[in-house]
C-alpha angles and dihedrals in degrees: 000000000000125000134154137219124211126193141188131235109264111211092183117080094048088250121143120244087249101057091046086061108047089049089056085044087061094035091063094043093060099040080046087068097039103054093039092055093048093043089041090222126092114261119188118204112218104206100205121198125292103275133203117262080248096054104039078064102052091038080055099045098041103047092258090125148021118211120027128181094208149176119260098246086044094050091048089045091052094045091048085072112027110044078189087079112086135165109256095187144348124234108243109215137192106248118185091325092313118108107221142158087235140060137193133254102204134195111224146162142176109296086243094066090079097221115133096164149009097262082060093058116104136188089254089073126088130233132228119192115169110209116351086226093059115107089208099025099059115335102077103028089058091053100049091045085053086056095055092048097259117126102224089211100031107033099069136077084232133005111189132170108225093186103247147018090271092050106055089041093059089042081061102049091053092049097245092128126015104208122050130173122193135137131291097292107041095111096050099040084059094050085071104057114104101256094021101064081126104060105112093055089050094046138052139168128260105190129356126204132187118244118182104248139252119312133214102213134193146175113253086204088066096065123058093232156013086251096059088047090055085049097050094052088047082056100062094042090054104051095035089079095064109101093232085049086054094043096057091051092055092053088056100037104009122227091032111159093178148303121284131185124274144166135213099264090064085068097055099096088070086043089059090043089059094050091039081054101046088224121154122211076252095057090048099040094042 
């Protein structure tokens, strides 16, 4: 059985290209085995190059590739026009000492700013997204920031896209930008960063808001039944509580504890979010 899994470049966990590779290489080896010795038949996992947010998408929606750890908007986007692509697993993370299948986009700025909530935000302030594909880095923010009455790209003195999660909270930091929105994790990624070690005692959040976590996606066409499909996932589950397992996944994601089962529905919230916002996959993928 042959498949392939394709994955994007996470700018987020302050990892090399290099290093996220060689962890999805393991990673495949080891799910390779798994998934052989449970289906009694020899699969070989093709690792294709490192792809673009944009094309890991398309390659999904379009039957280019079989297995994809993506991000949620991709996954969604990819799901809007291929009901085949389903989510195989959910990455389980460590938030705030609390182990859970979801984690949280936030809205945050420097404490001098003086802002402690939306309703205190004005149109004198300035906006930092990071990537407008990015389901904490711009998706749900702006959608939360929509809900409160607030146009996320007309309703501030500057609205600017810095590229990544770093790279808005240090934007941020620097006052550049006032505003910044970015994951769970954002504020303290950036404490330790050589020259920002203070960085929790300069920024705050403002809002927080839950998103579903990470999936692990794949194309049902690509396996001969459902029974291989229910192996797989168990797959995933089984060797996801082995600490190198574990290990891989936090080079890629970061604060990963293991893979749980999900389905679809518990991603229609960011479907909502793209239809509040009136954004085609155009719009998201540029």
């Amino acid at each position: 059985m042959e498949l392939t899994l394709s994955y994007y470049p996470d700018i987020t966990q302050y990892k090399s290209l290099d290093e996220i590779r060689n962890a999805i290489v393991d990673f495949a080896r080891i799910l390779e085995e798994d998934f052989s010795n449970r289906i009694g038949d020899e699969v070989n996992i093709n690792i294709l190059p490192v792809m673009s947010v944009k094309d890991q998408t398309h390659a999904m929606s379009n039957n280019e590739t079989s297995i994809g750890l993506m991000k949620p908007v991709s996954y969604v986007l990819s799901r809007m026009k291929n009901n085949k692509i389903q989510p195989a697993a959910v990455a389980w993370r460590l938030i705030h000492g609390v182990e859970r299948e979801s984690y949280f986009a936030q809205l945050y700025s420097r404490k001098t700013l003086g802002v402690n909530s939306l309703s205190e935000i004005r149109s004198t302030h300035r906006l930092g997204f990071g990537d407008s594909f990015s389901t904490s880095n711009f998706l749900i923010p702006a959608s939360e920031l929509l809900k409160n009455g607030i146009n996320p790209l007309t309703g501030f003195r500057k609205v600017e896209y810095f590229g990544g999660h770093d790279q808005v909270a240090k934007a941020v930091y620097l006052g550049e930008t006032d505003i910044g929105a970015g994951h769970d994790g954002v504020i303290y990624l950036l404490s330790l960063v050589p020259g920002f070690e203070d960085a929790q005692q300069v920024l705050k959040p403002i809002k927080t808001i839950d998103i579903h976590s990470d999936p692990i996606a794949i194309n049902t066409d690509h396996f001969d039944n459902d029974e291989q499909v229910q192996k797989f996932c168990e797959s995933l589950f089984e060797i996801s509580n082995r600490e190198v397992v574990r290990q891989q996944l936090q080079e890629f994601w970061g604060n990963v504890t293991k893979l749980g089962p999900t389905q679809y529905s518990n991603y229609s919230a960011i479907e909502s979010a793209i239809e509040h916002l009136r954004l085609s996959e155009k719009d998201i993928l540029n």
